[in-house]
KEDO-882514 format. One record per residue (C-alpha): y, z, x. Coordinates in steps of 0.001 Angstrom, whole numbers, padded with zeros to 6 digits, always signed. Example, Ala and Ser with C-alpha at 12.3 -4.5 7.8 and 13.67 -1.06 7.14 Angstrom:
2
-004500+007800+012300-001060+007140+013670
% end
This chain:
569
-007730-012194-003559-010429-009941-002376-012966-009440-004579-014596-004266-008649-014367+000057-012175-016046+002306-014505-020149+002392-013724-022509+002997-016081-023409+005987-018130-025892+007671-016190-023219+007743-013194-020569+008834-014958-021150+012170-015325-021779+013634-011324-022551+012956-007895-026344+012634-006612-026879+015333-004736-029244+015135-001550-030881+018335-001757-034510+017644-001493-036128+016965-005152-039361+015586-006525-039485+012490-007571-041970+010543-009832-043741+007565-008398-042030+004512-007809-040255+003123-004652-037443+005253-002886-035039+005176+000149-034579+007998+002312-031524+008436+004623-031137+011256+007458-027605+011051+008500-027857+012930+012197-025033+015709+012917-024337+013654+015653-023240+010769+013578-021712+013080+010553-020092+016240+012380-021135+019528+010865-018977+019106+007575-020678+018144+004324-021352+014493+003421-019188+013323+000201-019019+009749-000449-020972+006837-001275-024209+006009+000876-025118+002435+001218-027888+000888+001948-028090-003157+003137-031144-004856+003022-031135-008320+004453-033514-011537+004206-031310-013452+006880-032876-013948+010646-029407-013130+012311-026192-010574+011670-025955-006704+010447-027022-006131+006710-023767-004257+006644-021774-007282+006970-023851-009743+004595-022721-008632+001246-020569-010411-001218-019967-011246-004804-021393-014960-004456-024889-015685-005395-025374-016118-001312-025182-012150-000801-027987-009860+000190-028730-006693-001447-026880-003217-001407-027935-000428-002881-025535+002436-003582-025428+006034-004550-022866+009082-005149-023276+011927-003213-021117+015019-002341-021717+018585-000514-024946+016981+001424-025849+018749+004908-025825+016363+007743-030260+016176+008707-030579+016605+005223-032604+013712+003463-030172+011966+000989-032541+010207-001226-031974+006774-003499-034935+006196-006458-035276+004020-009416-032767+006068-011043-030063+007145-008885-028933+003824-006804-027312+001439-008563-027867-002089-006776-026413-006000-006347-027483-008508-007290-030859-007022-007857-029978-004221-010359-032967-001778-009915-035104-000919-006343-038092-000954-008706-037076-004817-008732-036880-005761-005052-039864-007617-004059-042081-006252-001486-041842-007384+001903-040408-007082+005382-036360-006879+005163-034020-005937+008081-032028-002807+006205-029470-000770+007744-027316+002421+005743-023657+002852+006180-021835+006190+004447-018707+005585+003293-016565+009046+003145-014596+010442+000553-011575+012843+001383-010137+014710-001475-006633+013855-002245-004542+016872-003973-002274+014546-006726+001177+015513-007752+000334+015771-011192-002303+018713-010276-005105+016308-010234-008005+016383-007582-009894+012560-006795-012401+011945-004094-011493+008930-002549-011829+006880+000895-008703+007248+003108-007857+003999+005144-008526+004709+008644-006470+001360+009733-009403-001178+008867-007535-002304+006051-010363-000447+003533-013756-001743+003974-016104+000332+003740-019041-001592+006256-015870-001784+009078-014006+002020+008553-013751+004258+011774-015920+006931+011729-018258+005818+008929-021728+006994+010101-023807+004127+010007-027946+003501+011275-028603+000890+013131-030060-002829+011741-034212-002228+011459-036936-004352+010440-039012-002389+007566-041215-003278+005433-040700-002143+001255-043623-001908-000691-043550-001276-004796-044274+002953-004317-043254+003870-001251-040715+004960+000822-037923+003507+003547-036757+006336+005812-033606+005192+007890-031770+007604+010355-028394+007007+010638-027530+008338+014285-024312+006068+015055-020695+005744+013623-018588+002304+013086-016246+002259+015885-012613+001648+016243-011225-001426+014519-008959-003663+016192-006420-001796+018195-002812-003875+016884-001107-006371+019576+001954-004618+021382+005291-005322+020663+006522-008686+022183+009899-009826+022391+009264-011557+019115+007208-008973+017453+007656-005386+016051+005758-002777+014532+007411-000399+012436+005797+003063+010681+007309+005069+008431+006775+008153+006684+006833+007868+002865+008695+010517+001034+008090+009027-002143+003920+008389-001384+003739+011625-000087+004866+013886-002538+002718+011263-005010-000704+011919-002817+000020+015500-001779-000664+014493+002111+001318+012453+004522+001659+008825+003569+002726+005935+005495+003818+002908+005264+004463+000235+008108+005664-003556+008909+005351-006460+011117+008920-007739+012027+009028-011353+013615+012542-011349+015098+014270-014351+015525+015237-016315+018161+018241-014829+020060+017886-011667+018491+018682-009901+022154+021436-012715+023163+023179-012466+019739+023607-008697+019194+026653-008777+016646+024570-011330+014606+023112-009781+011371+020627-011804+009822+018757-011995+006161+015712-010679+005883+012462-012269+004642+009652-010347+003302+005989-012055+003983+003761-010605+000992-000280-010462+001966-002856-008329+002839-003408-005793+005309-003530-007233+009347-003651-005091+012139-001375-007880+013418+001121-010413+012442-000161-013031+009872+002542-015083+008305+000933-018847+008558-000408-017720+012306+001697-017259+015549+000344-018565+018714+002878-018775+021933+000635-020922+024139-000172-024588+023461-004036-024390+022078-007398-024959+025085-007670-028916+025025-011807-027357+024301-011107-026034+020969-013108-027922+018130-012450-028496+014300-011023-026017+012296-009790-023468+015136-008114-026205+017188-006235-027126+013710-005535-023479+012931-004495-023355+016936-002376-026606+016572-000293-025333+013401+000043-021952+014988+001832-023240+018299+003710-025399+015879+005327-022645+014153+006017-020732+017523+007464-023711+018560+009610-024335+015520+010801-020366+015174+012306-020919+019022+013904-024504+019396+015941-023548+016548+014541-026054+013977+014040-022641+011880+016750-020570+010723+017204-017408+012211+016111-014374+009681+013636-011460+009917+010444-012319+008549+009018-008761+007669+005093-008141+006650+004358-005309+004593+001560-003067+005852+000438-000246+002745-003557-000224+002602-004441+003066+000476-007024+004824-000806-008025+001573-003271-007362-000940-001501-006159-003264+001812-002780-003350-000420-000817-001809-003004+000458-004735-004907+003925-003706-003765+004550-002147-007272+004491+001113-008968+001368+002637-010512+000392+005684-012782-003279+005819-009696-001614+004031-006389+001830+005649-006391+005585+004591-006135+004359+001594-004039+006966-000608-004757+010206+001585-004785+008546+002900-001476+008714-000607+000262+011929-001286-001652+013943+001592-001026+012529+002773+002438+010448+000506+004548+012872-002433+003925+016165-000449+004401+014334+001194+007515+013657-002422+008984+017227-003857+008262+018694-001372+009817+016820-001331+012633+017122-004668+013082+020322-005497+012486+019031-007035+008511+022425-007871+006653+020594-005686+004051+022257-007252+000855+019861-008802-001988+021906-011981-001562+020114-012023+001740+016592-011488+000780+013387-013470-000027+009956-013078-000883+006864-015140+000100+003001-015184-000055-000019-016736-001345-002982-014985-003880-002432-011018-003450+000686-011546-001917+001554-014742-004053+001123-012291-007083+003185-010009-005021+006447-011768-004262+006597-012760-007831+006578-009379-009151+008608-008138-006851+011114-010498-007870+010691-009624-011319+010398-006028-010760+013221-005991-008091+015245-009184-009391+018391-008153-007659+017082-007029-004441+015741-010518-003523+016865-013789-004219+014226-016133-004469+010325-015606-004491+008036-018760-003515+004721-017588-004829+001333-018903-004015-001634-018865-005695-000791-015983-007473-003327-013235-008895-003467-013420-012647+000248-013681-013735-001210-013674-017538-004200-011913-018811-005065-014453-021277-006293-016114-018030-007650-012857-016035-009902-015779-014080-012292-016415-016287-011778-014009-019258-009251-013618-022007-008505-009918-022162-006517-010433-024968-009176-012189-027042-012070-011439-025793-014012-008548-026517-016217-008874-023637-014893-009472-019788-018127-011005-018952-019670-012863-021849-018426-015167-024945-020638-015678-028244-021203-018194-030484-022947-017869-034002-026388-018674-031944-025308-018762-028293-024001-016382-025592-023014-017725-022193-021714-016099-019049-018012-015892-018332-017347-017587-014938-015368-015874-012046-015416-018006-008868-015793-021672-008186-016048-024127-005415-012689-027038-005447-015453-029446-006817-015859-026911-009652-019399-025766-008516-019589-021791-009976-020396-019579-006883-020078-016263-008990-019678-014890-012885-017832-012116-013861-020437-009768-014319-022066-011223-010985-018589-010025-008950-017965-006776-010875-021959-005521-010538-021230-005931-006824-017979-003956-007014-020356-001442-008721-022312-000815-006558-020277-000598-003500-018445+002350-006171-017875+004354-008857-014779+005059-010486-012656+001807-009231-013912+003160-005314-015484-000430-004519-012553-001360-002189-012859-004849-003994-010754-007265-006314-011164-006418-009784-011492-002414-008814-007953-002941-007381-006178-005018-010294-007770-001988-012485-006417+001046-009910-002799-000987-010284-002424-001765-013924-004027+000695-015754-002720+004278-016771-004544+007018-014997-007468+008829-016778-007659+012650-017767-010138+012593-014385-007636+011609-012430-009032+008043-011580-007485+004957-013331-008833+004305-017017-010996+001303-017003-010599-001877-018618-013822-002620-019686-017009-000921-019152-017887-002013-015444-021880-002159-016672-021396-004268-019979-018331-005653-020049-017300-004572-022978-013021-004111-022960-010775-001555-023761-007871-003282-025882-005841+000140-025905-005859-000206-022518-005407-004271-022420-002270-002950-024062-000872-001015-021630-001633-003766-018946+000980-006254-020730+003554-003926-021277+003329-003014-017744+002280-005743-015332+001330-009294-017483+004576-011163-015300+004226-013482-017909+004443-011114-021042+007653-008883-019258+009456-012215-018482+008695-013351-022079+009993-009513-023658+012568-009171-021146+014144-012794-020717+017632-011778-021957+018235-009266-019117+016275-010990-016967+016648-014686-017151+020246-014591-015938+019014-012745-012943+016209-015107-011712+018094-018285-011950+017519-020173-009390+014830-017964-007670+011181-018559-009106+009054-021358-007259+005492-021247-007822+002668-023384-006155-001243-023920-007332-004152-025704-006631-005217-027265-010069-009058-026323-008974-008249-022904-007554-011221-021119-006438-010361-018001-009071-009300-020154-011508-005241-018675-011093-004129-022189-011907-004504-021326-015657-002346-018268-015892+000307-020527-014243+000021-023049-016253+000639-020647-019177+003773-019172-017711+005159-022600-016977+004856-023411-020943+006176-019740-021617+009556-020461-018723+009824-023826-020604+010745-022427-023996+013155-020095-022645+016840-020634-023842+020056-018613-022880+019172-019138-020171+016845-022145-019676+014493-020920-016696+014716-023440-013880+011531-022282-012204+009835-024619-009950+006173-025070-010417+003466-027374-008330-000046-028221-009365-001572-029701-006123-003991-032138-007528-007548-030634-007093-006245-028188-004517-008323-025057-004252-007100-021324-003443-004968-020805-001669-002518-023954-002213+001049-023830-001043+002524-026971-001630+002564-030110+000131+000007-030226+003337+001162-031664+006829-000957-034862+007960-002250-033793+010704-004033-030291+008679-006682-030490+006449-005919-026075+006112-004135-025091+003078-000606-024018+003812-000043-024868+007518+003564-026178+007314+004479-023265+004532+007019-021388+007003+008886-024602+008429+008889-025996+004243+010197-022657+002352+012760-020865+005511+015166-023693+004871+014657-023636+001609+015474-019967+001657+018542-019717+003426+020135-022676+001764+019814-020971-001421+021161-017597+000244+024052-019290+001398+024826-021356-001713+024488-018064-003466+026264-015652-000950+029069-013563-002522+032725-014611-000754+032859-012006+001467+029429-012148+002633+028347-012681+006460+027211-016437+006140+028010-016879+009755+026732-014359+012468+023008-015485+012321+023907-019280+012259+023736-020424+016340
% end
């Protein structure tokens, strides 16, 4: 999860431009991005604008969908000339949580303006969208390389007058990715398939954890284990950590430390069996990740991991490259992830242990019914309306409503271009618009959903629904492989998708579905099963508990001839 479409009406039909205009009376924001922050090309993107109550931290870096976050403003704007004024009124900038700058009480904030830059992407289908390319921050708009940005400033708003900010600096490099080790890999690929989709060079790349012995053992061949989450500049599967942790480290990052050097440890005494664990790295122009499927807006995502970034890893690495020999793993995105892939893909892998998934049902799309709802953010009663909840807290306290999370996606974007949860779920499932940009769900301003394209959703991506339509072809094909784990408080309320599916696998016949399913007992997101004593994290222990598990079905499962042997020493 990372929590997003369509904004409202006076939006929808062009960019702001930043030419100088008059405006009426009433409070504004004026923002002079320098050439020496922009270049001499035209600004086209979104300008933002951060204003902050808190003493310490950048504005930039304060906003969220909780009821905690400080206030963004946002605004389209294409063509402007770098010194120009680009100017946000009453009427232009759409903002979160307050909705209007007329609103925004007067007083001294710290405020600081980030532009977020649109390239235009040339699509296959002779479509033309404006969208933000990664620039290997994993898409965020307040961290991208490049971004002009001003710096944090104490100003003070009153009712009718105007902020002027000068943005004069860019947001630097992100993290520059760890080296290769002896244990760890990076791997980048050219896309054929994502290429041709985007009409520019696409890539896609991995994190390889080789196992121990992988130099000493060069006849062995080993099975290869795909780690589904989102985008890390480096490797991420449960932590990795090769020294024993400072004896000074306190609380949570000594426990975080302690389980870390516990897996290294585990992975190289030879308590783990020896496979490739491979992490999937495809941020794009929506989103940290792709949902490793295919999409009418995101592209051939999923045949591009499964027919070229895996098959480039295996046989690179010596992978026995066989679906016998392949699992899938990961918690919330990537939870959602190695379930559909195994539904999607169900003879390329053979098992998925899923995590927390993202809605597998869209009766239970968190909070809202899509199905039966007519409205994503509010339910009515003969004499009552109340607000459709989004996040919570494990003791069930509600930290943010659906409207609350997708008003913030709003205003970080137009068009799905928020970066955020619910903009991604919509860029994935939905069929693209005649604009080129994926047809929203429901009205990202009121709420109100589309049920045409609710349709198109289930025949497409409700897990639930497919498994249900498709369980005579399918069911023989996932015996055996579909283990699913959730916190019965999860944070995003997932548990009650799963809980669905579950009664949905149990009525299966011809076959009977033997999926596994655990409900950890008030367990928020992101539960993965049982917890080790000595963590109070969620999912410390989850590579030493599902490896085994993994291999012994591979090898239970392994077709006569199959190499059951080289990567067993």
């Amino acid at each position: 999860m990372r929590h997003a479409a369509l904004f409202c009406a006076f939006f929808a039909t062009s960019f702001a431009f930043a030419a100088p205009v008059k405006h009426t009376a009433g409070p504004r924001i004026e923002i002079t991005v320098t050439p020496a922050a922009a270049g001499s090309a035209p600004l086209t993107g979104r300008v933002l604008v951060a204003i902050s109550k808190a003493a310490t931290g950048e504005p930039r870096n304060l906003i969220d969908e909780s009821y905690e976050s400080q206030q963004v403003f946002g605004m389209d704007v294409t063509g402007a000339a770098p010194g120009t004024p680009i100017v946000l009124d009453d009427a232009s900038a759409y903002g979160y949580p307050i909705r209007h700058l007329a609103d925004l009480p007067a007083g001294e904030y710290t405020v600081q303006a980030v532009f977020n830059r649109y390239e235009e992407f040339h699509l296959a289908n002779g479509k033309a969208v404006l969208l933000p390319p990664d620039k290997g921050e994993g898409q965020h708009w307040n961290t991208k390389l490049g971004n002009p940005m001003s710096k944090p400033v104490k100003l003070t708003f009153a009712k009718d007058a105007a902020l002027t900010i000068t943005a004069d600096t860019t947001i630097p490099e992100p993290p520059t990715p760890a080296p290769d080790t002896k244990y760890i890999r990076h791997v980048r690929i050219r896309s054929e398939l994502l290429s041709k989709f985007w009409g520019r060079e696409m890539f896609v790349s991995a994190i390889v954890l080789l196992p121990e012995g992988f130099d000493s053992h060069p006849d062995a061949h080993y099975p290869t284990v795909v780690y589904q989450d989102h985008f890390h500049p480096n490797f991420s599967a449960i932590g990795w950590r090769e020294t024993p942790p400072p004896a000074d480290l306190q609380g949570r990052e000594a426990s975080r430390a302690k389980w870390q050097y516990a897996f290294y440890q585990a992975w190289t005494n030879g308590t783990l069996p020896h496979v490739l664990i491979v992490e999937p790295q495809h941020a794009n122009p929506y989103y940290d990740d792709s949902y490793a499927v295919n999409s009418a807006s995101i592209g051939p995502y999923g045949d591009a991991i499964t027919q070229e970034l895996i098959p480039a890893v295996e046989k690179q690495f010596r992978g026995i490259g066989q679906g016998w020999a392949r699992a899938t793993y990961g918690g919330s995105t990537g939870g959602w992830e190695a379930l559909a892939s195994q539904v999607f893909y169900p003879e390329f892998y053979n098992g998925t242990w899923s995590f927390c998934p993202d809605p597998v049902s869209f009766h239970a799309y968190q909070g809202a019914d899509l199905y039966t709802d007519t409205n994503a953010y509010t339910r009515s009663g003969p004499f009552e309306t109340i607000d459709i909840p989004s996040d919570r807290r494990g003791d069930s306290h509600i930290t943010a409503q659906m409207a609350q999370v997708n008003h913030y996606e709003l205003a970080l974007g137009s068009h799905g271009r928020s970066g955020e949860q619910y903009d991604i779920w919509q860029a994935v499932f939905s069929p693209q618009g005649a604009d080129g940009y994926p047809t929203p769900i429901y009205d990202k301003d009121t709420g109100a959903i589309d049920k045409e394209v609710v349709k198109y959703w289930r025949d497409h991506y409700d897990l639930d629904a497919i498994l249900m339509r498709d369980w005579t072809t399918l069911g023989p094909k996932l015996e055996g492989k579909l283990h699913i784990a959730v916190g019965d408080s999860d944070t995003y309320y997932l548990n009650n998708a799963v809980y669905l599916l579950e009664a949905d696998l149990k009525g299966t016949r011809n076959p009977h579905s033997d999926a596994t399913f655990d409900f950890g007992p008030r367990k928020p997101h992101c539960y993965t099963g049982a917890l080790p004593e000595w963590d109070e994290s969620q999912g410390a222990d989850m590579n030493q508990r599902v490896l085994p598990l993994m291999t012994r079905h591979m090898l239970e499962t392994a077709p006569k001839d199959a190499d059951t042997k080289s990567w067993v020493y």
